[in-house]
Backbone atoms as SQL, in Angstrom:
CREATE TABLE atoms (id INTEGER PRIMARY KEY, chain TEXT, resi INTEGER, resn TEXT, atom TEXT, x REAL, y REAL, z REAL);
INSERT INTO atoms VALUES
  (1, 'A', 1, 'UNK', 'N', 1.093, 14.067, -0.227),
  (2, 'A', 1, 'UNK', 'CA', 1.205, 12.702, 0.227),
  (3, 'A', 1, 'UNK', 'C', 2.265, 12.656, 1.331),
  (4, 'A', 2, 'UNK', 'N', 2.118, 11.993, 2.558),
  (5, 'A', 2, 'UNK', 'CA', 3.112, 11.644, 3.620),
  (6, 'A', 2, 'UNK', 'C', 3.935, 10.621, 3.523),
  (7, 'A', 3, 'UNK', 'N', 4.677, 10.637, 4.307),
  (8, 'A', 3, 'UNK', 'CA', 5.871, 9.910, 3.939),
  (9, 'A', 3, 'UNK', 'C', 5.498, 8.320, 4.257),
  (10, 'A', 4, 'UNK', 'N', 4.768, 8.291, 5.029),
  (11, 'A', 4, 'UNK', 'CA', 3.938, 6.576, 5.190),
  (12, 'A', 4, 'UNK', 'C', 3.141, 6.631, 4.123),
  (13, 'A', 5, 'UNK', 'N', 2.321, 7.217, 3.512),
  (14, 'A', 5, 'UNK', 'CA', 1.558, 6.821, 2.707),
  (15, 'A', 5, 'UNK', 'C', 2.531, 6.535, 1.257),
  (16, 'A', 6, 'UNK', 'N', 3.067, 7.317, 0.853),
  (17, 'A', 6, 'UNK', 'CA', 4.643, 7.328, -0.653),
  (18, 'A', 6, 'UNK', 'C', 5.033, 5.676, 0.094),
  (19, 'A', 7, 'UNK', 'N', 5.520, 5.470, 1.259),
  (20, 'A', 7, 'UNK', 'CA', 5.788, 4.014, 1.409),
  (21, 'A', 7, 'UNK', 'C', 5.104, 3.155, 1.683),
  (22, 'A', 8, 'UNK', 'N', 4.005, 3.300, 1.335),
  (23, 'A', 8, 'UNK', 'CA', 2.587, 2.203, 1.789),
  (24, 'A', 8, 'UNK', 'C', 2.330, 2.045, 0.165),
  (25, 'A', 9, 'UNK', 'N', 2.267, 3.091, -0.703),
  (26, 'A', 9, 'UNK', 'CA', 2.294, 2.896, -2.187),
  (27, 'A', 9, 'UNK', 'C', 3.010, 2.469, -2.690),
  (28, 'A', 10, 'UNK', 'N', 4.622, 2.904, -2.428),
  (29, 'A', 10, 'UNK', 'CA', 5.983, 1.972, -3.332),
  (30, 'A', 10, 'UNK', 'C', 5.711, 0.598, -2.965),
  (31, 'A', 11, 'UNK', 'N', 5.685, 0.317, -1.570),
  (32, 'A', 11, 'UNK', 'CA', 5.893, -0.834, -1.105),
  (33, 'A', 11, 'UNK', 'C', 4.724, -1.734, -1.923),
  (34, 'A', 12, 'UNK', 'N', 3.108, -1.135, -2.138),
  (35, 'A', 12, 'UNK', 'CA', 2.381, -2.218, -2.987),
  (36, 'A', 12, 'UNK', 'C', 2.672, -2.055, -4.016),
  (37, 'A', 13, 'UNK', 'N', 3.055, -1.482, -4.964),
  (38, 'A', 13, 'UNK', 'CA', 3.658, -1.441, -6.161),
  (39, 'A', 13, 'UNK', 'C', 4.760, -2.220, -6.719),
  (40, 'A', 14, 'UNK', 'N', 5.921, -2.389, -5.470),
  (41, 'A', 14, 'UNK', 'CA', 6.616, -3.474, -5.576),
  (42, 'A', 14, 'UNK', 'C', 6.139, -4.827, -5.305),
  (43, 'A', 15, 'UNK', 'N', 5.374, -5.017, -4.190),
  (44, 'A', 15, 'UNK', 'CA', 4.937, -6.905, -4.354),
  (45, 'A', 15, 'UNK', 'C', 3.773, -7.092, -5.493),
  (46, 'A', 16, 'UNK', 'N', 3.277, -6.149, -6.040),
  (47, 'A', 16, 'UNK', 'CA', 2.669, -6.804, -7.118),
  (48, 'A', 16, 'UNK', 'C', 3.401, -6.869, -8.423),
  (49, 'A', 17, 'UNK', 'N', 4.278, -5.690, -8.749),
  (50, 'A', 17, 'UNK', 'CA', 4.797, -6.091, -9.948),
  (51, 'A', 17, 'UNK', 'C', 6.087, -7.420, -9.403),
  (52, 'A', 18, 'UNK', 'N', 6.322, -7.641, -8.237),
  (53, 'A', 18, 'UNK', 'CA', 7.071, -9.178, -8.265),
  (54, 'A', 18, 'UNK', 'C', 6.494, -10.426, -8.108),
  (55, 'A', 19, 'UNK', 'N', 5.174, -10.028, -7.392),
  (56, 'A', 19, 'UNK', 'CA', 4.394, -11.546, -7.300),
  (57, 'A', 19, 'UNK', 'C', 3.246, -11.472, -8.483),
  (58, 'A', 20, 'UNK', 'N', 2.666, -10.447, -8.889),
  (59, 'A', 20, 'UNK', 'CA', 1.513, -10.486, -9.806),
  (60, 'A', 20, 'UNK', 'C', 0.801, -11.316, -9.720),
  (61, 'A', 21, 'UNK', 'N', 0.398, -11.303, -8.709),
  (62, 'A', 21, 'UNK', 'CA', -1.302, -11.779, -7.987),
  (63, 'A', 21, 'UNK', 'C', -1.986, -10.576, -7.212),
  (64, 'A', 22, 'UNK', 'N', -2.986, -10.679, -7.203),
  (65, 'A', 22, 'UNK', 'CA', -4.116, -9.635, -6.810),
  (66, 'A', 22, 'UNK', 'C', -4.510, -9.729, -5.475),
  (67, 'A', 23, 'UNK', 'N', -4.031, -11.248, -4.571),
  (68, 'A', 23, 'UNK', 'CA', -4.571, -11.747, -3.439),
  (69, 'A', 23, 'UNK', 'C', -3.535, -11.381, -2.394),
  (70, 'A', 24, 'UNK', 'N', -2.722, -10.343, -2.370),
  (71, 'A', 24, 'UNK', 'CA', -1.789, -10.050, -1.238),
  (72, 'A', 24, 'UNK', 'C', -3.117, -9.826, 0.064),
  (73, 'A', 25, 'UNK', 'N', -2.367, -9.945, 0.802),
  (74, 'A', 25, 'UNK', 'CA', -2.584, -9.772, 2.156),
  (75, 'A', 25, 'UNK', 'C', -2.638, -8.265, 2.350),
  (76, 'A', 26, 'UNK', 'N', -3.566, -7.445, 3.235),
  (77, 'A', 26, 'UNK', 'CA', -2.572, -6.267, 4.123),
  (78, 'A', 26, 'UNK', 'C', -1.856, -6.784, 5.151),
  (79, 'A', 27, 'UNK', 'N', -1.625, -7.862, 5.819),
  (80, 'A', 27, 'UNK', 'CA', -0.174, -8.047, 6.414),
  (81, 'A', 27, 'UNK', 'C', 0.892, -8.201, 5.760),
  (82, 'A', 28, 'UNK', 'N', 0.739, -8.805, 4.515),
  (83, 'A', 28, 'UNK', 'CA', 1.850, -8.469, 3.875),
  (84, 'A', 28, 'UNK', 'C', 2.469, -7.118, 3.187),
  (85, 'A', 29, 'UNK', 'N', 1.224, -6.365, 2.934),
  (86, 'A', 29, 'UNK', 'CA', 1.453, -4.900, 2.347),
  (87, 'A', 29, 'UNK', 'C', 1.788, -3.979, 3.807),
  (88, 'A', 30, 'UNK', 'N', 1.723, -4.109, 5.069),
  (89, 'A', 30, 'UNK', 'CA', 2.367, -3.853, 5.867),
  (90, 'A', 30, 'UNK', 'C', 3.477, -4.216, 5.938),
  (91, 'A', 31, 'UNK', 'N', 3.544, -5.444, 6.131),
  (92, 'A', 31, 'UNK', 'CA', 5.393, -5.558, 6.453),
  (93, 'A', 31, 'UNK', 'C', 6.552, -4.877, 5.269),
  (94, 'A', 32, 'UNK', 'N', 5.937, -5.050, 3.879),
  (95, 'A', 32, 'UNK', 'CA', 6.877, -4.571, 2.967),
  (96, 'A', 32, 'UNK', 'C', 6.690, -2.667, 3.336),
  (97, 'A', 33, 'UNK', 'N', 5.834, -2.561, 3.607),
  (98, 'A', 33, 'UNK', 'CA', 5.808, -0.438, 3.514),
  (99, 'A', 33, 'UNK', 'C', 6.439, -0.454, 5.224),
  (100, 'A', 34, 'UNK', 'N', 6.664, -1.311, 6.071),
  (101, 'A', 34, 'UNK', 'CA', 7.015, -1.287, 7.514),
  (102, 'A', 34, 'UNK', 'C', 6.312, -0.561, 8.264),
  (103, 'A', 35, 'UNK', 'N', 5.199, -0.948, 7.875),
  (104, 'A', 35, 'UNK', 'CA', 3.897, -0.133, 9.092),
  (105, 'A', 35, 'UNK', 'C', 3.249, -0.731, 9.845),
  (106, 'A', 36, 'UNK', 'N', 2.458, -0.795, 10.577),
  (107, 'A', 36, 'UNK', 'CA', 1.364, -1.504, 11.011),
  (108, 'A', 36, 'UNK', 'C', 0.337, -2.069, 10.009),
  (109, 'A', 37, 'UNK', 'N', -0.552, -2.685, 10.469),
  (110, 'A', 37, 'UNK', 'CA', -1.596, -2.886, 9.722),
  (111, 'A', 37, 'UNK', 'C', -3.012, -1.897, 10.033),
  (112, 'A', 38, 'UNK', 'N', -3.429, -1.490, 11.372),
  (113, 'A', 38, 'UNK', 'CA', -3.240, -0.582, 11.776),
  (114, 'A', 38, 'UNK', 'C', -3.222, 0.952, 10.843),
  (115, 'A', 39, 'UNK', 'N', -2.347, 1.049, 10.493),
  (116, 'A', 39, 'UNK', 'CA', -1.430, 2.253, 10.174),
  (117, 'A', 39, 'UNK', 'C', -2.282, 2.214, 8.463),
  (118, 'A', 40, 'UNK', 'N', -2.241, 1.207, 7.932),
  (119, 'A', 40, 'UNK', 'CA', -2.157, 0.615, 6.306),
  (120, 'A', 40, 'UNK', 'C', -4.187, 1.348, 6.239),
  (121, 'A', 41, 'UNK', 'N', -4.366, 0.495, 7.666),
  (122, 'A', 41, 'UNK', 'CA', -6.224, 0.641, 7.197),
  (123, 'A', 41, 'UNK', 'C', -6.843, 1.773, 7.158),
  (124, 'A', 42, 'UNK', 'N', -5.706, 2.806, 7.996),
  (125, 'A', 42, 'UNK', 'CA', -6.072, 4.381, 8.307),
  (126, 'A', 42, 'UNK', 'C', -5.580, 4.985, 7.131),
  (127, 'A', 43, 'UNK', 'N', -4.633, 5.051, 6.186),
  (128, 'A', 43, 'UNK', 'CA', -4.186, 5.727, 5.147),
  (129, 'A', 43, 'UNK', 'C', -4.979, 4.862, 4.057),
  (130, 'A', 44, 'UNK', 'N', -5.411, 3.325, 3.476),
  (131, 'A', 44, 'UNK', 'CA', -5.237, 2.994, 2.328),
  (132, 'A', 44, 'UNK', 'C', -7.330, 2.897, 2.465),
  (133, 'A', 45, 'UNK', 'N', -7.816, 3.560, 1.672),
  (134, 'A', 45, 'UNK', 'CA', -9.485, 3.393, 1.315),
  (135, 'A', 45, 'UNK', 'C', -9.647, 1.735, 0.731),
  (136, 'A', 46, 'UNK', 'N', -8.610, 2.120, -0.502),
  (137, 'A', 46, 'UNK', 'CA', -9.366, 1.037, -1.173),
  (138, 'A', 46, 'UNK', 'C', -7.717, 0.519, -2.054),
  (139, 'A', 47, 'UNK', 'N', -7.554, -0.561, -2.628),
  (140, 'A', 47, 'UNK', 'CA', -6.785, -0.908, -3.467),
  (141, 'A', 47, 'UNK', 'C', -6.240, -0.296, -4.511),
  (142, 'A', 48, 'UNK', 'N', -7.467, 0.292, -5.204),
  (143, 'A', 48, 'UNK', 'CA', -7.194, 0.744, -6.243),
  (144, 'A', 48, 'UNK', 'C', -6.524, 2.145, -6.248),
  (145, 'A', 49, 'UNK', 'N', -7.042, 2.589, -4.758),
  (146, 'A', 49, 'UNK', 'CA', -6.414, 4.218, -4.439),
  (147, 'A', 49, 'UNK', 'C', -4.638, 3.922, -4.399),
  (148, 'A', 50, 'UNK', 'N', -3.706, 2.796, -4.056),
  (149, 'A', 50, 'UNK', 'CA', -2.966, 2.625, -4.181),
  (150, 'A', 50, 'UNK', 'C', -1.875, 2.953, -5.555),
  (151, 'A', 51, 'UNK', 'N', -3.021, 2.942, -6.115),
  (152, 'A', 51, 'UNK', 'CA', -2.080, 3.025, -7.976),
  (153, 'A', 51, 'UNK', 'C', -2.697, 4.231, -8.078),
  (154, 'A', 52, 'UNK', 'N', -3.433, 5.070, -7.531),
  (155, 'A', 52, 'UNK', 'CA', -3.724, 6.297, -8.130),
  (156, 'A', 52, 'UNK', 'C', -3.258, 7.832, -7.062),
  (157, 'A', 53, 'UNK', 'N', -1.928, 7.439, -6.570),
  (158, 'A', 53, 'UNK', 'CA', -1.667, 7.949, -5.446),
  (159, 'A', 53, 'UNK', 'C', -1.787, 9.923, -5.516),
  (160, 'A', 54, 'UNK', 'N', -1.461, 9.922, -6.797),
  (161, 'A', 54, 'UNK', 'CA', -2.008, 11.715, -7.169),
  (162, 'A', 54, 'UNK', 'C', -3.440, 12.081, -7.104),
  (163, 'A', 55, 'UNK', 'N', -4.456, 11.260, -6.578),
  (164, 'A', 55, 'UNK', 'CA', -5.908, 11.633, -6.672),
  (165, 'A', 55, 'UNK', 'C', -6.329, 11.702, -5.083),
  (166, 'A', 56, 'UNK', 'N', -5.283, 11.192, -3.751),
  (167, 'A', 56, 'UNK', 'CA', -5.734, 11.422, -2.446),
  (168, 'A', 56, 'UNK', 'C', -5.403, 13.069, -1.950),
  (169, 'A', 57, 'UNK', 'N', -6.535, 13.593, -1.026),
  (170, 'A', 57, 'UNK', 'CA', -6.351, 14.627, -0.878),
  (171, 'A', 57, 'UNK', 'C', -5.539, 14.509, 0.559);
């Protein structure tokens, strides 16, 4: 895992366990990992790949 992607994961990991809603934004999951959005659509497939960050090759 790269070092944008480890902070594209902490970072959604943190606004959901503080907001616990399902309806974030990727602008908002950008600004908290400090990437682009951009950046977020090229590393992140799908949502769920987010919580399963040991299964991306």
């Amino acid at each position: 895992m790269s070092a944008t992607e480890k902070r594209i994961t902490v970072a959604a990991i943190r606004l959901f366990a503080e907001r616990d809603k399902p309806d974030l934004t990727m602008s908002e999951r950008a600004s908290e990992a400090q990437v682009a959005r951009s950046t977020l659509y090229q590393k992140v497939d799908s949502i769920e790949q987010l919580f399963t960050p040991w299964s991306r090759t």
